[in-house]
C-alpha positions in Angstrom: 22.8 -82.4 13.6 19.5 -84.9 13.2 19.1 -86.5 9.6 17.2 -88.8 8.0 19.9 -91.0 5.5 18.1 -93.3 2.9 19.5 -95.2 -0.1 16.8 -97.0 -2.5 17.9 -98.9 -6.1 17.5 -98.0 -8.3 17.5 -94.2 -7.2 15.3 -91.9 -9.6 17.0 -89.6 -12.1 20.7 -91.3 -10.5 20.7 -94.7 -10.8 20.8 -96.9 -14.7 19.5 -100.3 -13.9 20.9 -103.0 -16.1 18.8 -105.8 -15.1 16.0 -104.7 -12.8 11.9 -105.1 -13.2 10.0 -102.4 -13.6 8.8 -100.6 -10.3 10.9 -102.7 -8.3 12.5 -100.9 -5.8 15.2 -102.2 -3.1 16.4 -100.5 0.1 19.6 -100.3 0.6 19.9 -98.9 3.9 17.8 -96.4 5.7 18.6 -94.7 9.6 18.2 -91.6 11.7 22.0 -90.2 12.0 22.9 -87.8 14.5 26.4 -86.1 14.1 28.3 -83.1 15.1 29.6 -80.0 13.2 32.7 -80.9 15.6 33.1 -84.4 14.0 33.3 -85.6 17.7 30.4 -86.3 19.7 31.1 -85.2 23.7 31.1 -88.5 25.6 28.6 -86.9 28.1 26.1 -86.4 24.8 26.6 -89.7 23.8 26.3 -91.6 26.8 23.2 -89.9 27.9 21.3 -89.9 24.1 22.7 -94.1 24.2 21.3 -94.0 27.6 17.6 -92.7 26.3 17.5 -95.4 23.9 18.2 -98.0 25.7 21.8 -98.8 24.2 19.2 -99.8 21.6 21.5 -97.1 19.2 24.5 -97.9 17.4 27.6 -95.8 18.1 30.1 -95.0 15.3 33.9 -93.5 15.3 34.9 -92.8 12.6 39.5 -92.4 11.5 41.3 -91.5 8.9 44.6 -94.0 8.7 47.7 -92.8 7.1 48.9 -95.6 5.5 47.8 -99.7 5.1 49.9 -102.1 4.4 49.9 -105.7 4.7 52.9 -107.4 6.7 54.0 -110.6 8.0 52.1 -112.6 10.4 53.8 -111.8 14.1 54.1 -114.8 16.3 51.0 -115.5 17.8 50.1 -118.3 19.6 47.1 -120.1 18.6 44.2 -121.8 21.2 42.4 -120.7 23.7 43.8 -118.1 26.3 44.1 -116.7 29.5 42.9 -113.6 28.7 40.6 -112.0 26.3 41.8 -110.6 22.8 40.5 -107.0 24.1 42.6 -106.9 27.4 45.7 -108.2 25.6 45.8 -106.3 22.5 45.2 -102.9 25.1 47.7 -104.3 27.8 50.0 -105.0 24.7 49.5 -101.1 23.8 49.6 -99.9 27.2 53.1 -101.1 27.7 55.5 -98.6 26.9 58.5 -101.1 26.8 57.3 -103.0 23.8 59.8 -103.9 21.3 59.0 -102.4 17.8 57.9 -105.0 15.7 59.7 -104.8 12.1 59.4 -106.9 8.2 59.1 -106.8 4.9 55.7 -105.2 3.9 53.9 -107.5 1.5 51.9 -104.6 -0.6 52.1 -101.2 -1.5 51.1 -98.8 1.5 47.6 -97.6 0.8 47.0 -94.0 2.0 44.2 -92.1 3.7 42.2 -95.1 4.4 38.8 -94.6 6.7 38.3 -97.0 9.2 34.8 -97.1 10.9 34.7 -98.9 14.5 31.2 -100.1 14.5 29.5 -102.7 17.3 29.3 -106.1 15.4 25.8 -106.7 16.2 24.8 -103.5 13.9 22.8 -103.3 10.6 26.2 -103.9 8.8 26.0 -107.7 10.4 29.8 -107.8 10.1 29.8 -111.1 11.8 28.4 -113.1 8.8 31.4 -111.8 6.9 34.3 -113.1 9.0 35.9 -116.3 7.9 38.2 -117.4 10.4 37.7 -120.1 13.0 36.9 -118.7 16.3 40.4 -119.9 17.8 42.1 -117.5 15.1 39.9 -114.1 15.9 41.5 -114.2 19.3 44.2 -111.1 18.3 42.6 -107.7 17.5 40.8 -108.2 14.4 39.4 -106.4 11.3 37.2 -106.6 8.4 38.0 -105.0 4.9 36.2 -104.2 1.9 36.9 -105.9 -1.5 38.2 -103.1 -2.7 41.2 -103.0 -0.3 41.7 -106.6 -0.2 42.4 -106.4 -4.1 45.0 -103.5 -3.3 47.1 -105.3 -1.0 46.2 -108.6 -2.3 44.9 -109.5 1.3 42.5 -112.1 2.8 41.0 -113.4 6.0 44.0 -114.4 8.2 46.3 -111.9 6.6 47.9 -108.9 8.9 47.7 -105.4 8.1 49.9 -102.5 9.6 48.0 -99.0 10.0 49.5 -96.3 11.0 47.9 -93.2 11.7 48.1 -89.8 13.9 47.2 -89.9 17.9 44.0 -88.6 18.1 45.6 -85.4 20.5 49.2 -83.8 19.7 51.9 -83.4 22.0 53.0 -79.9 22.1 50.9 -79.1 18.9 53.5 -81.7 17.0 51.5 -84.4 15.3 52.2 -88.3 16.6 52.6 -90.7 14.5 51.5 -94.0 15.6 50.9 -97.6 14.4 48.5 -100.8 15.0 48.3 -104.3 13.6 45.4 -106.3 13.2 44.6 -109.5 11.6 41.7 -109.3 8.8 38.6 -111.6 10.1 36.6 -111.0 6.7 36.3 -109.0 3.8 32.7 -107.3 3.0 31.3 -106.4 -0.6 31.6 -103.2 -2.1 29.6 -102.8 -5.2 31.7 -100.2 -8.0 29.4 -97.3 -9.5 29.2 -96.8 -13.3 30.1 -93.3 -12.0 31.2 -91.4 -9.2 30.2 -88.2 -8.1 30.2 -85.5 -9.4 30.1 -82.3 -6.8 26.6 -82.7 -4.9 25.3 -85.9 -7.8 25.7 -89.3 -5.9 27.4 -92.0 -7.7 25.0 -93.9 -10.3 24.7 -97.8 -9.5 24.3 -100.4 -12.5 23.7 -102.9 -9.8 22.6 -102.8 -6.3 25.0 -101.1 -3.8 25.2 -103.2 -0.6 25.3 -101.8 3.2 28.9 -101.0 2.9 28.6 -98.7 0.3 27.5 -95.8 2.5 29.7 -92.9 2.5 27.6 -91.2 5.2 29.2 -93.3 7.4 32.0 -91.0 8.1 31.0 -87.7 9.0 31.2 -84.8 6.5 34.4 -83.3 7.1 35.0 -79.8 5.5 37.6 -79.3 3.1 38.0 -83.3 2.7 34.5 -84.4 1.3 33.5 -81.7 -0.1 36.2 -81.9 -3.0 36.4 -83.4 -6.1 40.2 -85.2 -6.1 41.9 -85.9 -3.4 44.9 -83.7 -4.3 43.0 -81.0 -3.5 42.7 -81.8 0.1 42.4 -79.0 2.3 43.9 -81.4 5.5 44.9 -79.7 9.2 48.2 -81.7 8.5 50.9 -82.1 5.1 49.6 -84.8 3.0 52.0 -87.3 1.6 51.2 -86.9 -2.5 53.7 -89.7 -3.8 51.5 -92.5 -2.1 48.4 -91.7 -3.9 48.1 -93.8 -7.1 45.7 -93.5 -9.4 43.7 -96.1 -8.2 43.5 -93.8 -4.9 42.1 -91.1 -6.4 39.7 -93.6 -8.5 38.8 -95.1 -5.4 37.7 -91.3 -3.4 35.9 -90.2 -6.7 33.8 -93.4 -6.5 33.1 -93.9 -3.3 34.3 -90.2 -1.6 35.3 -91.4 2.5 33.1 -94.3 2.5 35.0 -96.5 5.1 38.1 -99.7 3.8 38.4 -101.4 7.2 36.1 -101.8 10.0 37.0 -102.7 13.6 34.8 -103.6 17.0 33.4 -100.4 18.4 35.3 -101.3 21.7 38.6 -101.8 20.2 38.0 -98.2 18.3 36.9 -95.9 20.4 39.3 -96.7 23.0 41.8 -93.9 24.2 44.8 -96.7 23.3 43.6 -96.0 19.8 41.3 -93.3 18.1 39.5 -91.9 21.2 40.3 -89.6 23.4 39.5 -86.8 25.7 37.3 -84.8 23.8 34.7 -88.1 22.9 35.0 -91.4 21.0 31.8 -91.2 19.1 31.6 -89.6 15.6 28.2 -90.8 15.2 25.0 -92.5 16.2 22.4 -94.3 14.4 19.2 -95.1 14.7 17.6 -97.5 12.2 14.6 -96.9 10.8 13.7 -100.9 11.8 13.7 -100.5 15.6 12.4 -96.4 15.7 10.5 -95.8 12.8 8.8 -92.5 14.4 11.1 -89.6 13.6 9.9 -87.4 16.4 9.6 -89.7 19.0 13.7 -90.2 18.6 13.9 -86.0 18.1 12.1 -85.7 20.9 14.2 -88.2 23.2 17.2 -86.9 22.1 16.2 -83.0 22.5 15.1 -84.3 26.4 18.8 -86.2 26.7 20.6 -83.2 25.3 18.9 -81.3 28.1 20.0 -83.5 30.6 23.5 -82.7 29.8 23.7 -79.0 30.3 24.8 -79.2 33.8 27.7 -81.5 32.2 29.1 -79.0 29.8 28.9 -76.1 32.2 25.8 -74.6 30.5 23.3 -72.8 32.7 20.3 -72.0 30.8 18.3 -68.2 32.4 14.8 -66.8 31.4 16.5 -64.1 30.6 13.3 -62.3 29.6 11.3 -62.8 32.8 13.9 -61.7 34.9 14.1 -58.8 32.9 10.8 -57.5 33.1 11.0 -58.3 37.2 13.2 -56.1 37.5 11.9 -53.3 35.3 8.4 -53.7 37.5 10.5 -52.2 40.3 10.6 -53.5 44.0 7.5 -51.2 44.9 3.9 -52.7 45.0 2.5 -48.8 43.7 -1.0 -50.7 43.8 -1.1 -51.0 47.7 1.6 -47.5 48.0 -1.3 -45.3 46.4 -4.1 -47.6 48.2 -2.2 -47.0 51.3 -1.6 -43.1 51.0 -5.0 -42.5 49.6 -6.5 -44.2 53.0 -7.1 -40.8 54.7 -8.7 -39.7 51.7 -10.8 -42.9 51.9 -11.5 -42.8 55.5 -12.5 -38.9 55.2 -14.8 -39.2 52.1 -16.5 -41.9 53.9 -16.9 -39.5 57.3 -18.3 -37.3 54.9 -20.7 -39.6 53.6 -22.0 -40.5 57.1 -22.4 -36.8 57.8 -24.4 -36.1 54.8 -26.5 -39.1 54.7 -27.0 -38.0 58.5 -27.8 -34.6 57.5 -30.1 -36.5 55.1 -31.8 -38.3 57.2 -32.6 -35.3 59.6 -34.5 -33.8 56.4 -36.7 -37.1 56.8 -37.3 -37.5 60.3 -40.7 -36.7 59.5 -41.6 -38.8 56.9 -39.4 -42.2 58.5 -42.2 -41.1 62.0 -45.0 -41.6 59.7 -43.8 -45.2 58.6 -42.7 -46.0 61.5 -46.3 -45.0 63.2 -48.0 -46.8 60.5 -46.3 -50.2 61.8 -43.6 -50.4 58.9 -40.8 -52.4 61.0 -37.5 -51.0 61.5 -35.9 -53.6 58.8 -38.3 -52.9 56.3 -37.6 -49.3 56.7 -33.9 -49.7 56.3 -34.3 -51.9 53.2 -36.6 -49.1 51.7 -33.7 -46.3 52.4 -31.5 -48.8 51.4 -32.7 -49.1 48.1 -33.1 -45.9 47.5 -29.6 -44.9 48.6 -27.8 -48.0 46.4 -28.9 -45.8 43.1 -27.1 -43.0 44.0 -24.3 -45.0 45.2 -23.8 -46.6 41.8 -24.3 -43.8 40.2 -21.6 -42.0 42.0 -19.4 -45.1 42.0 -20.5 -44.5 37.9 -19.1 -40.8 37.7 -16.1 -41.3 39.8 -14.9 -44.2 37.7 -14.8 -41.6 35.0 -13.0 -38.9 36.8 -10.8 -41.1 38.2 -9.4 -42.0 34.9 -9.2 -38.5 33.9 -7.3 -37.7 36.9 -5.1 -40.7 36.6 -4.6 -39.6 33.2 -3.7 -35.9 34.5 -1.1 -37.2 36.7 0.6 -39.4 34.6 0.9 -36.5 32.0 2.4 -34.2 35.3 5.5 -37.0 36.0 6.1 -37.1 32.4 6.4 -33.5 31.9 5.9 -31.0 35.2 7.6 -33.1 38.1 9.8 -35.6 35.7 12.5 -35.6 38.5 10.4 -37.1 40.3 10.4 -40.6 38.9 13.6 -39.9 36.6 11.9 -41.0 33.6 9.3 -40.0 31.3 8.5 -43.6 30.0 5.1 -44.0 31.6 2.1 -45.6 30.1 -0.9 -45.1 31.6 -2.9 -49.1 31.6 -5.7 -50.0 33.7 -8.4 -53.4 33.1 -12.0 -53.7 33.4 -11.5 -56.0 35.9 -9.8 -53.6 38.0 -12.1 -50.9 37.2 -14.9 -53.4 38.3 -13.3 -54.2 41.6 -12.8 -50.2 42.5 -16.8 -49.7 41.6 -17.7 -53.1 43.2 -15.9 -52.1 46.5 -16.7 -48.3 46.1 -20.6 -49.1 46.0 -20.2 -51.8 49.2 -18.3 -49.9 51.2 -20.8 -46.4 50.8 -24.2 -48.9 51.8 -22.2 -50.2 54.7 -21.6 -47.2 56.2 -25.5 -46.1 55.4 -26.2 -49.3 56.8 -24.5 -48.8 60.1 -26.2 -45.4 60.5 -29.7 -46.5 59.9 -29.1 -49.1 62.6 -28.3 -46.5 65.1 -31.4 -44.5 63.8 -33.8 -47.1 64.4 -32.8 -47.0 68.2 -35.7 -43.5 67.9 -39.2 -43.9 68.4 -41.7 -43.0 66.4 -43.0 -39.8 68.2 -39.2 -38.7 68.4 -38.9 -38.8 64.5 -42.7 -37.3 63.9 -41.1 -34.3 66.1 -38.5 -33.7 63.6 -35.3 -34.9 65.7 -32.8 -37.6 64.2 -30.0 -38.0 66.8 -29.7 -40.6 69.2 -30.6 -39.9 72.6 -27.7 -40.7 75.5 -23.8 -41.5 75.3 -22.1 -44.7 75.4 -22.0 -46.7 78.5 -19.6 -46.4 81.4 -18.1 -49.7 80.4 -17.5 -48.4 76.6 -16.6 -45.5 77.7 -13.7 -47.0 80.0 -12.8 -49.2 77.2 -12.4 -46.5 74.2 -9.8 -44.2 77.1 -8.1 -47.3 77.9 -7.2 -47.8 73.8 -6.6 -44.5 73.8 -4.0 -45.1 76.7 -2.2 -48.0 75.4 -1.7 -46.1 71.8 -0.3 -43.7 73.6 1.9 -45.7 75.6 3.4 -48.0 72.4 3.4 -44.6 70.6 5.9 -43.7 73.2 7.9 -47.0 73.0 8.6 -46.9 69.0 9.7 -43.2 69.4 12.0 -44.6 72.2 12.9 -47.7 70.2 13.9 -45.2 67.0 16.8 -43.9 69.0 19.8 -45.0 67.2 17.9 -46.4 64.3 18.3 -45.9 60.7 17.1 -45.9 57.3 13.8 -47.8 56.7 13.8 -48.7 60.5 13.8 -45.1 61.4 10.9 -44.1 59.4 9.0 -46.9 60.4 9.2 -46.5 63.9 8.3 -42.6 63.0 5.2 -43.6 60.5 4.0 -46.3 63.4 4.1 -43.5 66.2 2.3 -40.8 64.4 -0.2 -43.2 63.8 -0.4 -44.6 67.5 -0.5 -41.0 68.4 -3.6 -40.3 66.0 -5.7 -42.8 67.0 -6.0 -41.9 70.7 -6.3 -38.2 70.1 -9.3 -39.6 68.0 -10.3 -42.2 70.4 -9.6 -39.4 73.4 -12.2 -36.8 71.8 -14.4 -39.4 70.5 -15.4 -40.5 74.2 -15.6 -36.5 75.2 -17.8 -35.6 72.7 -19.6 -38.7 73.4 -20.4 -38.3 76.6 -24.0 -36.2 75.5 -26.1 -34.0 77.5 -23.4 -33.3 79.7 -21.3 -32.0 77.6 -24.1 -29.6 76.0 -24.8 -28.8 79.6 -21.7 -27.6 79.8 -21.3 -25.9 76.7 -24.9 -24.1 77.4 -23.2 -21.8 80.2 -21.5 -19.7 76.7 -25.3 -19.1 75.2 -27.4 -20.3 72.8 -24.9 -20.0 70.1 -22.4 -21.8 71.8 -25.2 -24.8 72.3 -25.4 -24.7 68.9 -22.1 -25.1 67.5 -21.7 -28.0 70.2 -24.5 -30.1 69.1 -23.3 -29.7 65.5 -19.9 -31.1 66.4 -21.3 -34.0 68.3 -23.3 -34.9 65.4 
């Protein structure tokens, strides 16, 4: 979770100033926070959102200590040395053959402490609170807040002995385990005139400082949200003799705000409160170096997405995948285009013949233009623009009974011939555009085919048309006519070699091979009596040996 945390004093309606001018207002502290509802950020999220920012963030880790208690000073020896603090405090830790280090304890143990590891270079500035030389920060090190040091009567160069629980169980036991560190400084904690009370803050006389923050540690259900600490609701059995009075004081006051705080390295390491599952509780952003809220939103929503691969998260569109499958594997555009291309073919056959039959109405009238000198193009565009009127008109009408009968046959699946389909949820959905198109190409495809008629009629003279007659004198040549047998021929032969090719086949291959050869098989039977009844006044020599009425019916079917 992404919040904004911001602490001004004197706080309206909360705070009760004792000495503080009128509309003066001080910020205390003021940071972009993001946390988890797991009270452990993954390490994967929190090296990649660090990562975003440049290691321009600060990361927290927030522990809850058992006990505190100061102790004698173990023998350490001053100076410089060999190796740094960090490596010998974790090689000390590392080493399983370690004596157990034992003495008097010099105060009362203090229980349930927080300790916050926090990088040194953060907005707290712990570094201008330690008070040792350099020479004496060289074991692992601490800071405190005033109220601690007053507990255990403790100051910079004292040692302190926390114990706490390992941050994993063995065997679903709890561990108990222990760490000593010498106190570098102490920090100021300013006390409230009073705590809080359920979801009031605590009310300030004076000015908190920094380390007054108690959203430092993460809100932890069942431990923040109450109003005494004996009535902890904790995942382990809480000790009640150790907590004084003062304790409890201290937790009304202040809630979890953080006693100790340690070096982010020394914190977060596995030798001491991280672990497996992360080492960050928190990261902050202050409001100094990002002051745009959704500029840091947005770089951590885009880091966040980086580590989905990370946590094993695959991320579908669900949706879109859904609705390709529910549009089926069938294209039933190009299915219907495809079965209706007979159809298409034979309406325009019929056009040609009609406009042919047309056109023989004419011949008389086309004679007289073209005796008058009208040229053969100017004639066509004439027809041409006469015939475009009724082709948008038919294109007009048959947009509108298409629809009808598209509407008919979506009602027949849905009720008549539902096993068809298996379903009745059909809806019936068509766009202007593709109404459009269908006109568009309806009206081109009709003046085309006049077109390539009135090409072949302008082959006629003028006399021929004046005399009534409209068809084209003569057959193809000997060279076309060779050509259109010879397609004819190879359909027939790869006709032959898909049907021999099916043998054995199956499924979709099958009725391929059966679709391709009936359609090989077609076109030279049309190519085949195309070129006979082609062939002209020979043939209707031919057929003039059964009568008149057989010359006829010939001439009709060459036509």
């Amino acid at each position: 979770q992404f919040e904004r945390i911001r602490r001004v004093f004197p706080q309206p309606g909360v705070d009760r100033p004792q000495a503080v001018a009128e509309d003066s207002t001080q910020t205390i502290y003021d940071y972009f926070q993001l946390s988890s509802r797991d009270l452990i950020i993954d390490e994967d999220t929190a090296q990649a959102v660090d990562a975003s920012f440049a290691r321009q963030a600060t990361r927290l880790i927030t522990y809850l200590a058992n006990t505190v208690v100061k102790v004698e000073s173990p023998p350490v020896r001053r100076g410089r040395m060999d190796v740094s603090a960090e490596d010998s405090v974790f090689a000390e830790r590392a080493n399983p053959d370690r004596p157990e280090v034992t003495g008097p304890l010099l105060s009362r143990p203090v229980p349930y402490s927080t300790i916050l590891g926090v990088d040194s270079d953060s907005a707290l500035a712990l570094s201008q609170h330690t008070s040792l030389e350099y020479q004496e920060v060289r074991s692992p090190f601490c800071w405190i807040n005033t109220w601690l040091a007053e507990q255990l009567s403790a100051g910079p160069g004292d040692w302190l002995r926390i114990t706490y629980f390992a941050p994993e169980t063995i065997n679903g036991s709890e561990v108990e385990q222990d760490l000593r560190v010498v106190v570098a400084g102490v920090v100021p904690l300013t006390e409230p005139l009073q705590g809080f009370r359920r979801n009031r803050p605590a009310s300030y006389g004076q000015a908190p400082t920094v380390f007054n923050d108690p959203d430092l540690t993460p809100h932890v259900p069942g431990l923040t949200d109450k109003d005494s600490m004996a009535n902890w609701d904790a995942p382990f059995k809480l000790d009640h003799e150790l907590i004084l009075p003062a304790d409890d004081a201290y937790y009304a006051n202040h809630r979890l705000t953080p006693k100790i705080f340690m070096p982010y390295r020394y914190a977060s390491s596995t030798l001491f409160f991280g672990s497996r599952f992360g080492r960050t509780t928190a990261i902050r952003f202050p409001l100094a170096k990002f002051p745009d809220e959704q500029s840091v939103r947005t770089k951590i929503e885009d880091a966040l997405m980086a580590t989905r691969p990370q946590k094993g998260l695959t991320f579908l569109p669900v949706r879109a995948h859904a609705l390709q499958a529910a549009s089926g594997t069938t294209p039933f555009d190009m299915l219907f285009l495809s079965l209706s291309f007979f159809v298409i073919v034979a309406a325009l056959l019929l056009v040609t013949l009609l406009f042919k039959l047309g056109i023989g109405q004419r011949a008389g009238q086309l004679g007289i233009l073209a005796a008058q000198g009208y040229p053969a193009a100017r004639i066509r565009r004439l027809l041409l623009c006469e015939l475009s009127v009724v082709a948008v008109g038919g294109a007009g009408l048959g947009i509108l009974l298409g629809l009808l009968y598209a509407r008919l046959m979506i009602a027949g699946l849905e009720s008549w011939w539902v096993g068809a389909i298996s379903t009745p949820f059909l809806h019936f959905s068509f766009t202007g555009r593709s109404l459009l198109i269908g006109a568009v190409a309806g009206v081109l495809t009709s003046l085309l085919t006049i077109y390539a008629v009135l090409r072949r009629l302008s082959r006629l003279a003028p006399l021929t048309l004046l005399r009534g007659h409209s068809d084209v004198p003569g057959g193809p040549s000997g060279r076309a006519h060779r050509l259109g047998l010879s397609c004819a021929g190879f359909a027939v032969l790869a006709a032959i070699g898909l049907i021999v090719a099916a043998i054995g086949q199956t499924g979709m291959a099958r009725a391929g091979s059966f679709f391709g050869s009936g359609m090989l098989l077609l076109l030279a039977a049309l190519l085949a009596i195309g070129q006979w009844i082609s062939r002209g006044r020979p043939l209707a020599a031919q057929a003039s040996h059964h009568g008149n009425l057989g010359t006829l019916a010939w001439r009709a079917i060459s036509r």
